[in-house]
C-alpha positions as CSV (number, residue, x, y, z in Angstrom):
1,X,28.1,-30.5,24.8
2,X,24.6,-28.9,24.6
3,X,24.0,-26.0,22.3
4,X,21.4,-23.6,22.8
5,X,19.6,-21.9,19.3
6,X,18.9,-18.6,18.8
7,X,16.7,-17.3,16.2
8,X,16.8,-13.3,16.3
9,X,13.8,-11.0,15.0
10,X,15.5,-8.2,16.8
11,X,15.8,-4.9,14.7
12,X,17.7,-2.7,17.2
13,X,21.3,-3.1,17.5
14,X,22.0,-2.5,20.6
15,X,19.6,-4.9,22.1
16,X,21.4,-7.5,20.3
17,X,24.7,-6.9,21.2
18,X,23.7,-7.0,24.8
19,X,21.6,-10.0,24.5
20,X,24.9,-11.7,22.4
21,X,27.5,-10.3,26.1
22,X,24.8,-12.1,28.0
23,X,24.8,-15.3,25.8
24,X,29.0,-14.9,25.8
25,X,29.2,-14.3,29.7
26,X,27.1,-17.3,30.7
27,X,29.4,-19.8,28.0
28,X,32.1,-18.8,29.8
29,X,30.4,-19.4,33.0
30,X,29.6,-22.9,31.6
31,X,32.1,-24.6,29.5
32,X,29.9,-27.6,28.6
33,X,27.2,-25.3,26.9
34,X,27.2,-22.7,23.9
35,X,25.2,-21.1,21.9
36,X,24.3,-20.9,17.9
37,X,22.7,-18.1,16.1
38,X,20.2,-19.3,13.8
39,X,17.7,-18.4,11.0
40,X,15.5,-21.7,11.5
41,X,12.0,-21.5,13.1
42,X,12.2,-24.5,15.1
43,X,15.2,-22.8,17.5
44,X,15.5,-23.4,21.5
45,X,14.1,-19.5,21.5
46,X,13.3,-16.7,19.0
47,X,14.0,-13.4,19.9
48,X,11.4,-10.3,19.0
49,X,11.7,-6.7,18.8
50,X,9.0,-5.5,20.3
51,X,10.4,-2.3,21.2
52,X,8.5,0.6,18.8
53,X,5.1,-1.2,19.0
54,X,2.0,0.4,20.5
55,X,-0.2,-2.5,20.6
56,X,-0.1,-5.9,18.4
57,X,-1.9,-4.6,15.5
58,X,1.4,-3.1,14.7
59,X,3.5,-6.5,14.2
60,X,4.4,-8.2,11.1
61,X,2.9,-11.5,10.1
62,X,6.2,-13.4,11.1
63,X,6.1,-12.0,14.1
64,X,2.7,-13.0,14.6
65,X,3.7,-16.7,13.4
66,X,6.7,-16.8,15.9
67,X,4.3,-15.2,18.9
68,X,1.6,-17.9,18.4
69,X,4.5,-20.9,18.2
70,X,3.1,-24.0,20.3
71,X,5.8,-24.3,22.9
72,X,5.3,-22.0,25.6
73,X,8.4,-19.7,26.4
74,X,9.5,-20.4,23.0
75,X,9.4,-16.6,21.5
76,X,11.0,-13.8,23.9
77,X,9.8,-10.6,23.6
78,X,11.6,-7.4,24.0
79,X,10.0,-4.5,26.0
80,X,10.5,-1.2,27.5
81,X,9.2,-1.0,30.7
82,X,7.1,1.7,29.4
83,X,4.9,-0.6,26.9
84,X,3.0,-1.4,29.8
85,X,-0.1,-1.7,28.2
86,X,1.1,-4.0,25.6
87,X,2.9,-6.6,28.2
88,X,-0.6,-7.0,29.6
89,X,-1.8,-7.8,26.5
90,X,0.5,-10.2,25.6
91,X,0.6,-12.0,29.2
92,X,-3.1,-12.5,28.7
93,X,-3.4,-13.5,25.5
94,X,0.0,-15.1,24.2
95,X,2.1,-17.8,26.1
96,X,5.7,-16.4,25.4
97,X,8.4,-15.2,27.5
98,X,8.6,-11.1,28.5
99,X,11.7,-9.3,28.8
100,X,12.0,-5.9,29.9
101,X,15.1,-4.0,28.1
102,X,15.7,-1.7,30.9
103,X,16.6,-3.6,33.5
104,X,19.8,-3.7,34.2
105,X,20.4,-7.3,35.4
106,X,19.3,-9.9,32.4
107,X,18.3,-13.3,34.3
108,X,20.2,-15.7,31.5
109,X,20.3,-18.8,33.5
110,X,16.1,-18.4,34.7
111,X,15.5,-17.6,30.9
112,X,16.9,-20.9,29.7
113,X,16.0,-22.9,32.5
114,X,12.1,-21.5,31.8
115,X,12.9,-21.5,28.0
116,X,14.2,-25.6,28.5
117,X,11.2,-26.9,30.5
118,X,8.6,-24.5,27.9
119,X,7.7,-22.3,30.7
120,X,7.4,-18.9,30.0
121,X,9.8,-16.6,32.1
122,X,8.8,-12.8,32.5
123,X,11.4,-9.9,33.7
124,X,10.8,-8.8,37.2
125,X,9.2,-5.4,35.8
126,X,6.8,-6.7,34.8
127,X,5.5,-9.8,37.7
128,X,5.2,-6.3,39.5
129,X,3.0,-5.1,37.0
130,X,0.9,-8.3,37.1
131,X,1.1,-8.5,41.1
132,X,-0.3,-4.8,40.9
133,X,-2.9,-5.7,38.6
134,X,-4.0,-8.9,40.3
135,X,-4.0,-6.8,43.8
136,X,-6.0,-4.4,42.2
137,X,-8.7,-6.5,40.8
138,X,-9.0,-9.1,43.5
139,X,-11.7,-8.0,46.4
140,X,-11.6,-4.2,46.3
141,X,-14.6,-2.8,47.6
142,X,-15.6,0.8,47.3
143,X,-17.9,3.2,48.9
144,X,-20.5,4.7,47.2
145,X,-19.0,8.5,47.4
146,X,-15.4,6.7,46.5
147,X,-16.5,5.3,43.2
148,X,-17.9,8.6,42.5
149,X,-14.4,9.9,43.3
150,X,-12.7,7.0,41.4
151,X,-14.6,8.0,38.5
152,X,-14.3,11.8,38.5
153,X,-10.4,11.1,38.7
154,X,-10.2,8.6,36.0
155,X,-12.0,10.6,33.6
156,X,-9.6,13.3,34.4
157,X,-11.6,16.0,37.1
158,X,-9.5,17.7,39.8
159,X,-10.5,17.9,43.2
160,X,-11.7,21.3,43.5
161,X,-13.9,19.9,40.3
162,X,-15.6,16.6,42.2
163,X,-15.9,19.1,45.5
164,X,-18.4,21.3,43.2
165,X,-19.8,18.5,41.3
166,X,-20.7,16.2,44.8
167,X,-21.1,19.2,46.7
168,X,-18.5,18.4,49.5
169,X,-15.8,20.0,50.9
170,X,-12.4,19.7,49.2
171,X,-11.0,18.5,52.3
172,X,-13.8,15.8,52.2
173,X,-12.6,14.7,48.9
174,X,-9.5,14.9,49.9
175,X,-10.5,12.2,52.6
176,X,-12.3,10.2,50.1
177,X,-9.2,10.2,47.7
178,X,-6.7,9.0,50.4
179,X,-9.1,6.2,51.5
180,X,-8.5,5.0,47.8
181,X,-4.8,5.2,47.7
182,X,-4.7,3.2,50.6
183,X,-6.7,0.5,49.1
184,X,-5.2,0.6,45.7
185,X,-1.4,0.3,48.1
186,X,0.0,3.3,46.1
187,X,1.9,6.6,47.9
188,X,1.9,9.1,45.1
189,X,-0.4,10.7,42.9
190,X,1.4,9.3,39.6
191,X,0.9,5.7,40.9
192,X,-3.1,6.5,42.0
193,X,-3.4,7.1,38.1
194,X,-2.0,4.0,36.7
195,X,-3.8,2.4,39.3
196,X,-7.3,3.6,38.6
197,X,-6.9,3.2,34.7
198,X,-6.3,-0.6,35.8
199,X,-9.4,-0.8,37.5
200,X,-12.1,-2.7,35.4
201,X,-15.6,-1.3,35.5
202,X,-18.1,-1.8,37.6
203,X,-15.7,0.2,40.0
């Protein structure tokens, strides 16, 4: 019988309990494997609470310890899907595993699996946000009178602003700012702002 380890970081509660159902549901599912909650470093996979950071100045030294850990996949961290900024940082810079604590379906058996073979395994919130990231930095090019619209948005300017500022119809910029969304593959205003403050200069 193989038994997995668990070694939890994890302040919140709730997050815990539901992580434990998940761990419960699958040994049920699987009669030849359980589980052990442990306090050891070397475990299968440590759990952290990632939860009320900002960015990773914010994390204790253990945390740090159990983020830089040689196997990859080794340290799961927890995220809501809004720490966007911060799962970038860590799926740049760190090797361990992402998960996002708002989806609703938690991939247990693609966890381990990943966890098993020290891969890394990363909630499907955010591949999407490193699919949008990669399709957004790979080959986009601009026109001159878009950048200047790209720029004028990022830093904030409306449209009736960049119209005065270019000298160009609002319906011009209008033109010029739909040309972008199409490029960037986003449909709504709110996505055309996360989209831009992903774009690395030189636009």
């Amino acid at each position: 019988m193989f038994t997995f380890t668990v070694c939890s970081r994890v302040v919140h509660p709730t997050l815990m309990s539901g992580f434990i159902s998940s761990l419960k549901a699958f040994r049920e599912q699987n009669p030849d494997w359980k589980y052990e909650l442990t306090r050891q470093d070397n475990a299968h996979l440590t759990l952290l609470d990632f939860t009320a950071y900002d960015t990773l100045t914010d994390i204790s030294a253990a945390e740090y310890e159990s983020l830089c850990r040689s196997g990859e996949g080794t340290a799961l961290v927890m995220l809501s899907a809004c720490q966007e900024k911060l799962a970038h940082q860590l799926m740049r810079s760190y090797r361990c595993s992402l998960l996002c604590v708002d989806e609703r379906l938690l991939e247990l058996r693609e966890l381990i699996k990943h966890n098993m073979k020290k891969q890394r395994y990363i909630s499907a919130h955010f591949l999407r946000l490193q699919e949008q990231e990669n399709n957004i930095t790979d080959g986009m090019i601009f026109t001159d009178a878009e950048k200047k619209v790209l720029i004028g948005l990022k830093s904030g300017k409306t449209g009736i602003e960049l119209s005065r500022e270019m000298f160009r119809s609002q319906k011009t910029i209008s033109t010029h700012k739909r040309k972008i969304m199409f490029k960037l593959g986003v449909k709504n205003d709110l996505q055309l702002r996360k989209a831009i403050q992903k774009l690395q200069p030189p636009l």
